[in-house]
C-alpha positions as CSV (number, residue, x, y, z in Angstrom):
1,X,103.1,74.9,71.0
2,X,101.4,76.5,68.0
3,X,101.0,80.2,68.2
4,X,100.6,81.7,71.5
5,X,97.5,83.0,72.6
6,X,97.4,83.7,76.3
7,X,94.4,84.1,78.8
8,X,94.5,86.2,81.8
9,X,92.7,85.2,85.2
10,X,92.6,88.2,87.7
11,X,93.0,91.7,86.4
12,X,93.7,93.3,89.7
13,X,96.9,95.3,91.0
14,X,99.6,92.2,89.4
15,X,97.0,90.8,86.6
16,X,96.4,93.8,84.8
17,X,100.2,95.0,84.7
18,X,101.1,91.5,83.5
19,X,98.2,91.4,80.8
20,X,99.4,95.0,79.2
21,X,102.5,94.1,79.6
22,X,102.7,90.8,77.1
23,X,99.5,92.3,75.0
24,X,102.3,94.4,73.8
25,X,103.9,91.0,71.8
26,X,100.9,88.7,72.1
27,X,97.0,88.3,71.7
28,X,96.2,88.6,75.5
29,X,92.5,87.8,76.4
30,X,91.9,89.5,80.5
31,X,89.3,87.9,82.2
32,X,88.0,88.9,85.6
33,X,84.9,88.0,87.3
34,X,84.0,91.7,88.5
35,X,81.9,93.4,85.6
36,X,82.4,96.9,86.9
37,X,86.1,96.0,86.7
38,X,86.2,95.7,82.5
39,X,83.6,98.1,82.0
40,X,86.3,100.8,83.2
41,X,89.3,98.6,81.5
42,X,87.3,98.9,78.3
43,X,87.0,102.6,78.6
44,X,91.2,102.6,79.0
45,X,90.5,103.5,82.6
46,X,92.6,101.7,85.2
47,X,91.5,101.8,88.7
48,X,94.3,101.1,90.3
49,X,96.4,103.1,89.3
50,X,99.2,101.1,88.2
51,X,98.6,101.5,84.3
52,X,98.1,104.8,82.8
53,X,95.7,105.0,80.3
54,X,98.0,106.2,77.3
55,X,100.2,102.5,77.8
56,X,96.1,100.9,78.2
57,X,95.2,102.3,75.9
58,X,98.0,101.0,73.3
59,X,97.0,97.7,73.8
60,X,93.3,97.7,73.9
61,X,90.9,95.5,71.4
62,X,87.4,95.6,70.7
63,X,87.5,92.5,70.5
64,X,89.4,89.0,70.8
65,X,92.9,90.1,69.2
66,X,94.4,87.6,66.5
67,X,97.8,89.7,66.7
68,X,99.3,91.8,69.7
69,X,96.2,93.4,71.6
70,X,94.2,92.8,75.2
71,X,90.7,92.3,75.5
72,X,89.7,92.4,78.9
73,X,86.4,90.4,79.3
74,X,84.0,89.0,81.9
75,X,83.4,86.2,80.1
76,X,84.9,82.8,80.2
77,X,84.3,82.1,77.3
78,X,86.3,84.0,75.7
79,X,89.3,82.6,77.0
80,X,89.0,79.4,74.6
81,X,91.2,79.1,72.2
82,X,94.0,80.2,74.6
83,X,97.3,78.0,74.8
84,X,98.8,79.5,77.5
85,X,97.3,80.4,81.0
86,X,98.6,82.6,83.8
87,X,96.7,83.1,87.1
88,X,96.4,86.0,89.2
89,X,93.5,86.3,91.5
90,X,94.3,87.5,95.2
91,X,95.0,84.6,98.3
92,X,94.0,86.3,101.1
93,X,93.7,84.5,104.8
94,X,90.4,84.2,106.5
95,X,90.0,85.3,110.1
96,X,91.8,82.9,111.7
97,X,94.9,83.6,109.5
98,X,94.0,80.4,107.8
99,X,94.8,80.2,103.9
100,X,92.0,81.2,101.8
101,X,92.6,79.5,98.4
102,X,88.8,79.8,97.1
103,X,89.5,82.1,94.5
104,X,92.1,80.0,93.6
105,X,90.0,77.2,92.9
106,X,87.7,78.5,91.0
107,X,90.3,80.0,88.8
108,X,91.6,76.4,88.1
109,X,87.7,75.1,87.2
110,X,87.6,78.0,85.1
111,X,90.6,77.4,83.2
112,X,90.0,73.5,83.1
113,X,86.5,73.8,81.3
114,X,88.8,75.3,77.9
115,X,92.0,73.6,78.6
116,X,93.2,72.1,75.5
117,X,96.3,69.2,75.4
118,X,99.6,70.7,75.0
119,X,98.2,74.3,76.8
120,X,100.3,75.2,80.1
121,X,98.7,76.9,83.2
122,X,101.3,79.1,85.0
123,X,100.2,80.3,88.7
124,X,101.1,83.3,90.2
125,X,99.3,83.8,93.0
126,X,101.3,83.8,96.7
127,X,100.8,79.8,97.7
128,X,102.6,77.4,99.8
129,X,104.9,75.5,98.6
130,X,103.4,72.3,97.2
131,X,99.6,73.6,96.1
132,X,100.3,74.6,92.4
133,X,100.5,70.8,92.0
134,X,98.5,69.8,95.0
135,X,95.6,71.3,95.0
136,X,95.5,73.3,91.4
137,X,96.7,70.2,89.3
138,X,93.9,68.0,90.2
139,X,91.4,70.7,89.8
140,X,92.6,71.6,86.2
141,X,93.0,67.1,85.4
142,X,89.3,67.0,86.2
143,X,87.6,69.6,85.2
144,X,89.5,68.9,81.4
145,X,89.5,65.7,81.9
146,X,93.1,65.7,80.8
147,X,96.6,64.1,82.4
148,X,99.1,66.5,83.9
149,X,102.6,66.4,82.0
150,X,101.0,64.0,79.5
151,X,98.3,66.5,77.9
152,X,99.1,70.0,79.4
153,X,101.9,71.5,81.7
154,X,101.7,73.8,84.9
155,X,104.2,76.3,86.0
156,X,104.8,78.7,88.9
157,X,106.0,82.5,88.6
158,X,105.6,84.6,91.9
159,X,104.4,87.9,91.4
160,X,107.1,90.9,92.8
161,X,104.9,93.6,92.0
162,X,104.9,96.6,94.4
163,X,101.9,98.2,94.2
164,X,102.5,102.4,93.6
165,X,105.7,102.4,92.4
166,X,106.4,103.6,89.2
167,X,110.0,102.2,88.9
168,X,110.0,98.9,89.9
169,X,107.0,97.5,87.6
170,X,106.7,94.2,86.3
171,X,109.0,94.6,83.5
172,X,111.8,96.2,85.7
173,X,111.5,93.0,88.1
174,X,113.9,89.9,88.1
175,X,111.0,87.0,86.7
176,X,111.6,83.5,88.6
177,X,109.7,80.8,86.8
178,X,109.3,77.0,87.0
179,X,107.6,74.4,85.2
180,X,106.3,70.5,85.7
181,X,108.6,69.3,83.6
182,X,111.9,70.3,82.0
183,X,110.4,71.3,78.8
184,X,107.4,73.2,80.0
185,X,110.0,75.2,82.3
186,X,111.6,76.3,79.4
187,X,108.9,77.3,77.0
188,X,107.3,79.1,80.1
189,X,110.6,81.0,81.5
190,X,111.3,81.9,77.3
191,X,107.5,83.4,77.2
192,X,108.5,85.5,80.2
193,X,112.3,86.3,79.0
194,X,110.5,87.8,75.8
195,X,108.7,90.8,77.5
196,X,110.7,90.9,80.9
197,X,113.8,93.4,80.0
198,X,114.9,92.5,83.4
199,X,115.2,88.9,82.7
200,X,114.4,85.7,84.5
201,X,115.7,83.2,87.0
202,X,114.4,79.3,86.1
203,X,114.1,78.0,89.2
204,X,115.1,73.7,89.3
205,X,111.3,72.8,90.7
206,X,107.6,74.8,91.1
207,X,108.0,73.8,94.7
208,X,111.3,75.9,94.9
209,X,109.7,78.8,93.3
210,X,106.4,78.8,95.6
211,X,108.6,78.4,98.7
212,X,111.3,81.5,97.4
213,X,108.1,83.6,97.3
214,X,106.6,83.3,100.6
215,X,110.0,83.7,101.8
216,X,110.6,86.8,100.6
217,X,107.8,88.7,102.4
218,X,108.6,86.5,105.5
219,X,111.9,88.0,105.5
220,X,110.8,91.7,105.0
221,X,107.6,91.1,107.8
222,X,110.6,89.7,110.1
223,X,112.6,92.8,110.1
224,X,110.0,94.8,110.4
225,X,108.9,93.2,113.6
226,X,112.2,93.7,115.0
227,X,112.7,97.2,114.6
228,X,108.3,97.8,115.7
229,X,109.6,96.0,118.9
230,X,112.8,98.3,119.2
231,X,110.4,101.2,118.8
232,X,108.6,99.7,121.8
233,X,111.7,99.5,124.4
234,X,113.5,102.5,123.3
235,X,109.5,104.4,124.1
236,X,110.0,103.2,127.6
237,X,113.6,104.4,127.8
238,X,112.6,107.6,126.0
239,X,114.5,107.5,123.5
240,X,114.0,108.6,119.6
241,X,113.4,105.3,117.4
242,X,114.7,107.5,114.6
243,X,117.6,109.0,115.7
244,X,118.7,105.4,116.8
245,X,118.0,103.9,113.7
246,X,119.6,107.0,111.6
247,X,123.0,106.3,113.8
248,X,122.7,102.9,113.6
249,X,122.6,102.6,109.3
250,X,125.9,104.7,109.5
251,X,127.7,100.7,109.0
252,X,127.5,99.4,105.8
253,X,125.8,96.1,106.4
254,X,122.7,97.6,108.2
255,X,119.5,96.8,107.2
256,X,117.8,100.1,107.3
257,X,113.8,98.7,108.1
258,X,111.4,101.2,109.7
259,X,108.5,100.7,112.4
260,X,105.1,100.7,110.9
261,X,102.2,99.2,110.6
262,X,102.2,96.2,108.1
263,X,99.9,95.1,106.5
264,X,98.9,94.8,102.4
265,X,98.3,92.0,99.8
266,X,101.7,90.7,100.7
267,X,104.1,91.2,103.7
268,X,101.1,90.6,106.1
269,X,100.2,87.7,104.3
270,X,103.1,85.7,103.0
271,X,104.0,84.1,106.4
272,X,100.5,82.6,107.2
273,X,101.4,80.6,104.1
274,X,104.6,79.5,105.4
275,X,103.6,79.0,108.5
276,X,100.6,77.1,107.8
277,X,102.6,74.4,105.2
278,X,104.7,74.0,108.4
279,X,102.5,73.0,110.8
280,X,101.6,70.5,108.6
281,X,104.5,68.6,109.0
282,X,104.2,69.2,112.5
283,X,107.2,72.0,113.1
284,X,105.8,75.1,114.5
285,X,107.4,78.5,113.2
286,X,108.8,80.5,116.6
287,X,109.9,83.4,114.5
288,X,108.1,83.6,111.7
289,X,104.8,83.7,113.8
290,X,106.6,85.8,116.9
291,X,106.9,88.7,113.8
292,X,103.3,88.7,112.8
293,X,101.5,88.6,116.4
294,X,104.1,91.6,116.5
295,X,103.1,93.5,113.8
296,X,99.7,92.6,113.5
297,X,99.3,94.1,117.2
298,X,101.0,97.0,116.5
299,X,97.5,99.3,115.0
300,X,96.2,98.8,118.7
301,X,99.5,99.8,120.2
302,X,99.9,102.7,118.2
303,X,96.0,104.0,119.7
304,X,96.8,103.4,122.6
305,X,100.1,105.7,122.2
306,X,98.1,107.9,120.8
307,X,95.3,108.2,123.7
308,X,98.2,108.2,126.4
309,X,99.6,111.2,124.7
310,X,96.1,112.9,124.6
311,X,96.0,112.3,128.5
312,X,98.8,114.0,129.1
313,X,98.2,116.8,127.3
314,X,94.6,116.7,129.3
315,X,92.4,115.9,126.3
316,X,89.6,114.1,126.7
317,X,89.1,110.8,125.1
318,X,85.4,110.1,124.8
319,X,83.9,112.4,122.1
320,X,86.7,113.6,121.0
321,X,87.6,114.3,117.3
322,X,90.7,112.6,116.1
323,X,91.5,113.2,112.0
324,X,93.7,110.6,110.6
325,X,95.7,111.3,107.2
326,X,95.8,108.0,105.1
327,X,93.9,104.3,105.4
328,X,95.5,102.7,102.1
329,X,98.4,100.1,103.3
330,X,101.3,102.3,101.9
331,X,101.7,105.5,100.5
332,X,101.4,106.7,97.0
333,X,98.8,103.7,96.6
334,X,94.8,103.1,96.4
335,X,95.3,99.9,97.7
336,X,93.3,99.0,101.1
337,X,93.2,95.3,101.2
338,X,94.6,94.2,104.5
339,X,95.3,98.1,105.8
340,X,96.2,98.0,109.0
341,X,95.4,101.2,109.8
342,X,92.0,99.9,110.4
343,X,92.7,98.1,113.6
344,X,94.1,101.5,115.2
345,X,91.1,102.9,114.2
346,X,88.7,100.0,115.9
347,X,90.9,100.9,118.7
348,X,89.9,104.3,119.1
349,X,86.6,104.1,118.2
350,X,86.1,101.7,121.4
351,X,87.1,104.8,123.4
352,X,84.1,106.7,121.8
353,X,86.1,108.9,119.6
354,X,85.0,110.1,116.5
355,X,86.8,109.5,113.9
356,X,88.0,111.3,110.4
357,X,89.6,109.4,107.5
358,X,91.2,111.4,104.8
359,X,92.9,109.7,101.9
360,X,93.4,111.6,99.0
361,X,94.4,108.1,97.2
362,X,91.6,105.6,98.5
363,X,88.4,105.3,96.4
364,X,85.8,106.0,100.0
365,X,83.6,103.1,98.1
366,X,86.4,100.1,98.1
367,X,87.0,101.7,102.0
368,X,83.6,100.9,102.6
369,X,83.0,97.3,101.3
370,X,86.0,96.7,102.1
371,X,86.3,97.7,106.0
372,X,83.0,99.3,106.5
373,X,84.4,102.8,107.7
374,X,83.4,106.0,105.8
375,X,86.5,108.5,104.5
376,X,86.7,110.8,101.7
377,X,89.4,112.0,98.7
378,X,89.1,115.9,100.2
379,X,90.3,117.2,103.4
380,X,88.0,118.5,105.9
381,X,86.4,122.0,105.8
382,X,86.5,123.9,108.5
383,X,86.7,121.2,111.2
384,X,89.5,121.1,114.1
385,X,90.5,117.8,115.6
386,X,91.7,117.3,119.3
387,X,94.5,115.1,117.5
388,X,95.5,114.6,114.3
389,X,97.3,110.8,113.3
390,X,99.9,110.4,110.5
391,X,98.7,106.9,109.3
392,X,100.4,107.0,105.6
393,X,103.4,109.1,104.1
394,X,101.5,110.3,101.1
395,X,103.3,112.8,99.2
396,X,99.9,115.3,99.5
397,X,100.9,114.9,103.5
398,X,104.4,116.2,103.5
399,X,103.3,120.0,103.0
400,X,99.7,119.4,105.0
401,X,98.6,122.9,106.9
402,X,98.1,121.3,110.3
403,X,97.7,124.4,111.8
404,X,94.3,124.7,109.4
405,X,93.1,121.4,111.6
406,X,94.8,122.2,115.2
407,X,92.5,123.0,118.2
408,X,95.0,125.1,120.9
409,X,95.1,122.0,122.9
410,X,95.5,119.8,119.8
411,X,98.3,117.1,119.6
412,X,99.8,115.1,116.5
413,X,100.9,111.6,116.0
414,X,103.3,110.9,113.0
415,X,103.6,106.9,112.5
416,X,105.5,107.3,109.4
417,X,108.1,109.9,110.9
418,X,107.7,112.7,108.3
419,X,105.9,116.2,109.9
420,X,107.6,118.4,111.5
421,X,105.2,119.5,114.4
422,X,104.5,116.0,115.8
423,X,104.1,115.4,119.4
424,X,104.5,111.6,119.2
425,X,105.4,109.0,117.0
426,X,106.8,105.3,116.2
């Protein structure tokens, strides 16, 4: 391959990271489809959150770089000229839990309208094993017009980013990569071993690598199930869920998973994947789908926790004024996509209460297109609340004045397990 010149598809919570991250050793064009997106990139302004804007601001161009440098653009045609592709736009699941690869596809035409012979398309995006060369090959052969492993390459590296967190970021990470054929694995796991100080894992075929990926979040969503269903019987026995759990991790090989609500770009999406590549060739998934009708109930559970625990403290339900601290799907993090907090919301509201989102971390306009629901960055003023809900540990929630918010009668529900003055929890 001559010089390396790489194009970016999908600067969102993994894309950008990635982008700034080689831009630091390569000519990096970022393309993304959302104008309002690069208009903030281009002012070294990240969103997100996961860049900050002295390391964005390092790596910034004007214009296309010829040397180290990233130009985020919204046009596609800036990415000819490009040798080297990586993709990074979201796979969400429609309604039905179905894979929703659109984006995906239109990605691939994208790239195929400047794909050049000897260029190599690596995919990143959470798939099922088998569509990097199912269903993204054939796009890129025909919209080039060019012959997989005869006049370009294709490759798979899973994203491991964790949104929020500071220490484990995309450099920090283990990199597993794969590649059509031998020789395209190796010049695509060396491109990611030059920037990755954590190195890389070459995994024997793209289909290994796809299926290691949506395993990984199975596995997490899995445990997570089990321990929301403990917090279930040991309710009923009245017991503490945490105290159980703290006595429990005193052996060495216990895997200390807490109950929540999960939800997010990955964990309560990875196993549709799975699942759905499975029924395909006709086994259905007992556990694997057992764990997600768990934890994907578990929003409307935890309302109706909450409303049992205002009856019995003679509150009433209809008109009553409920605050609840945090709608992003983890803490520390702007993300919403996939929040589950929003379903224990929907719950409530079809009890008539009114409800109160503060997030000091969501942006109230991506809350809004997003899930429709009004919130705000600032805490009330001068409002009290018949019960206040602990829906995400953000730090700004550890030393929250819930006395400020408390009617006399008021009660407080802590999902996450951190206030002191909690009347109920997970």
């Amino acid at each position: 391959m001559a010089k390396i010149k790489i194009g970016i598809v999908g600067l969102g919570y993994v894309g950008l990271p990635l982008a700034r991250l080689f831009a630091t050793k390569y000519p990096v064009i970022g393309y993304d489809i959302d104008p309002s997106r690069i208009r903030t990139l281009r002012t070294g302004s990240d969103r997100t959150l996961e860049i900050s804007e002295e390391s964005l601001n390092k790596v910034l161009t004007h214009e296309p770089p010829v040397a180290a440098g990233l130009y985020p653009s919204e046009n596609e045609e800036d990415l000819k000229g490009c040798n080297f592709f990586i993709v990074t736009v979201p796979t969400p699941v429609d309604e039905t839990n179905k894979p929703d690869l659109t984006k995906l596809y239109r990605a691939s035409e994208t790239i195929g309208k400047f794909l050049e012979k000897g260029d190599i398309v690596v995919y990143e995006s959470t798939v099922y094993p088998g569509a990097t060369e199912e269903e993204c090959a054939p796009i890129l052969e025909r919209e080039s017009g060019l012959k997989l492993n005869t006049d370009f390459f294709i490759g798979y590296s899973p994203e491991r980013m964790n949104p929020g967190d500071k220490e484990h970021t995309v450099d920090k990470i283990l990199k597993v990569t794969s590649g059509s054929t031998v020789e395209a694995a190796k010049k695509i796991d060396t491109l990611y071993k030059s920037v990755v100080t954590a190195g890389t894992y070459l995994a024997p075929s793209i289909k290994v690598a796809e299926a290691a990926k949506v395993i990984e979040n199975s596995q997490r969503d899995i445990n997570i199930a089990f321990v929301n269903e403990l917090s279930k019987i040991f309710h009923l026995m009245d017991i503490d869920t945490k105290d159980v759990l703290e006595a429990a991790a005193t052996k060495w090989n216990f895997l200390p998973f807490k109950p929540g609500l999960v939800g997010g770009h990955c964990i309560g999406v990875d196993p549709y994947y799975l699942a759905q590549k499975a029924q395909e060739y006709g086994y259905h998934p007992e556990i694997i789908l057992a764990g997600r009708r768990m934890n994907d109930g578990m929003g409307k559970y935890v309302a109706s926790q909450i409303v049992k625990l205002m009856v019995k403290n003679d509150i009433p339900i209809k008109e009553s004024e409920i605050l609840i601290l945090g709608i992003t799907f983890k803490e520390n993090c702007p993300d919403v996509r996939n929040t589950k907090v929003v379903d224990m919301i929907s719950e409530l509201k079809s009890y008539d209460a009114n409800i109160t989102v503060y997030d000091p971390w969501a942006s109230p306009g991506a809350v809004f297109v997003e899930h429709g629901l009004d919130s705000s960055n600032l805490a009330p003023e001068n409002k009290k609340f018949d019960a206040i809900v602990l829906a995400v540990a953000h730090n700004e929630f550890l030393e929250f004045d819930l006395d400020r918010y408390l009617k006399k009668e008021s009660v407080v529900y802590d999902i996450k397990g951190i206030l002191k003055k909690a009347n109920g929890g997970l």
